[in-house]
C-alpha positions in Angstrom: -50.1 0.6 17.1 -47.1 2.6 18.0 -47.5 5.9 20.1 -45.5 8.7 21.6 -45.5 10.2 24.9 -42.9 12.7 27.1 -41.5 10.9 30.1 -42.8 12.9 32.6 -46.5 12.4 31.5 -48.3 9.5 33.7 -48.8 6.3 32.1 -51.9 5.7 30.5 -53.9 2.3 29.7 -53.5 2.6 25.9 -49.9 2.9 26.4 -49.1 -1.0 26.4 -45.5 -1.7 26.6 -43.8 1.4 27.2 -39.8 1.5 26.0 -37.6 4.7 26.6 -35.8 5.3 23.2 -33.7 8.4 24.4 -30.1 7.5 24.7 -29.2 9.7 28.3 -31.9 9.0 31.4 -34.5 11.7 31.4 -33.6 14.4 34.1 -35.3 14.5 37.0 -36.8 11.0 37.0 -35.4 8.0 39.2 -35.2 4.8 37.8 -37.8 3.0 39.9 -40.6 5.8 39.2 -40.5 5.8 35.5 -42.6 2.9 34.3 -40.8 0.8 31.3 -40.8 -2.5 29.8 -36.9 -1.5 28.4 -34.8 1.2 28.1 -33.2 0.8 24.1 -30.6 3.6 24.3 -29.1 1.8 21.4 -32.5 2.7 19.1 -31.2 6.0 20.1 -29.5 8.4 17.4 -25.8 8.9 18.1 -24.1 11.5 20.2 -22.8 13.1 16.9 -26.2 13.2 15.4 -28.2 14.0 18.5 -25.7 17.2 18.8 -25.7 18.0 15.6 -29.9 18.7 15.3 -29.8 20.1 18.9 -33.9 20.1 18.6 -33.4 22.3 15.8 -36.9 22.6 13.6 -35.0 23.7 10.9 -32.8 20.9 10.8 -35.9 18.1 11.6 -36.0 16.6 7.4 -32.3 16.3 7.4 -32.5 14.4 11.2 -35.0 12.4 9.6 -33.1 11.3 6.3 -30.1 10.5 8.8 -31.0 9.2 11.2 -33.2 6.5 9.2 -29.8 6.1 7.5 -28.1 5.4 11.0 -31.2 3.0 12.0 -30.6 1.1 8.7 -27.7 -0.2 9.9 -28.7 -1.4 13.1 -32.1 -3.2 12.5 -31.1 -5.4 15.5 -31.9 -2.5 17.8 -35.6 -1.6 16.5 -36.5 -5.0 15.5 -37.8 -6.0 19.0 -40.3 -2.7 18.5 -41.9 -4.2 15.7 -42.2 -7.7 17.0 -43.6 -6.0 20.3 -46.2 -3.3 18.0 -47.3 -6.6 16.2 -48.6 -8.2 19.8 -50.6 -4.8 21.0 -49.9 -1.1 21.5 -46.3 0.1 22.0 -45.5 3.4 23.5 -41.9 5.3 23.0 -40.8 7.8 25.8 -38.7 10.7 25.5 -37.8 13.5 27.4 -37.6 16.3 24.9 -39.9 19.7 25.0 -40.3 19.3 21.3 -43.4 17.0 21.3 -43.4 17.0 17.1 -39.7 17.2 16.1 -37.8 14.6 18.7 -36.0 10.9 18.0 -39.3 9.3 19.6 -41.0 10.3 16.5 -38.6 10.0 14.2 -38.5 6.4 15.0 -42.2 6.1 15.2 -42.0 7.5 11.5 -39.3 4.6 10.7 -40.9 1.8 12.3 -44.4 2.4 10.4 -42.5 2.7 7.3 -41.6 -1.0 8.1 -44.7 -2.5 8.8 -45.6 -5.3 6.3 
């Protein structure tokens, strides 16, 4: 099972291994309080993408299509997720506002489209 979850909410017991998937530390949060098994800044979409959506909801299909492109070619950096989803629940942080239109979910939406 792979969830989603903001940052700043407090761990829960159904989170299982928790992995931050934004590229830039959340603001606000030290390092020692924020409770991860990895921080995979490289699952992250790149500067130029992130920019160019800007948490735009009218933009959120065309983040999806490229992104997924970008993720295609780096399997190496989402592989581990799906190796970790197939041993118990998997939780992805991110710091956005947007709970429904953020990378965290984009990559959840990838990811399950790769489960065999």
């Amino acid at each position: 099972m792979i969830q989603v979850k903001r940052v700043y909410d407090p761990p829960g017991k159904r989170d299982g291994r928790r992995f931050l998937v934004d590229r830039l530390w959340p603001r606000g949060m030290a390092k020692d309080s924020l409770k991860v098994d990895g921080w995979l800044k490289e699952v992250a979409p790149s500067h130029e993408l992130r920019r160019w959506f800007a948490h735009d909801p009218a933009r959120w299909k065309e983040f999806l299509r490229r992104y997924a492109e970008e993720l295609d070619g780096k399997p190496d950096t989402w592989a581990p997720l799906l190796l970790a989803a197939g041993k118990g629940p998997v939780t992805l942080l991110f710091a956005a506002k947007n709970e429904q239109a953020n990378n965290a979910v984009a990559l959840k939406i990838y990811l399950e489209s790769h489960v065999k």
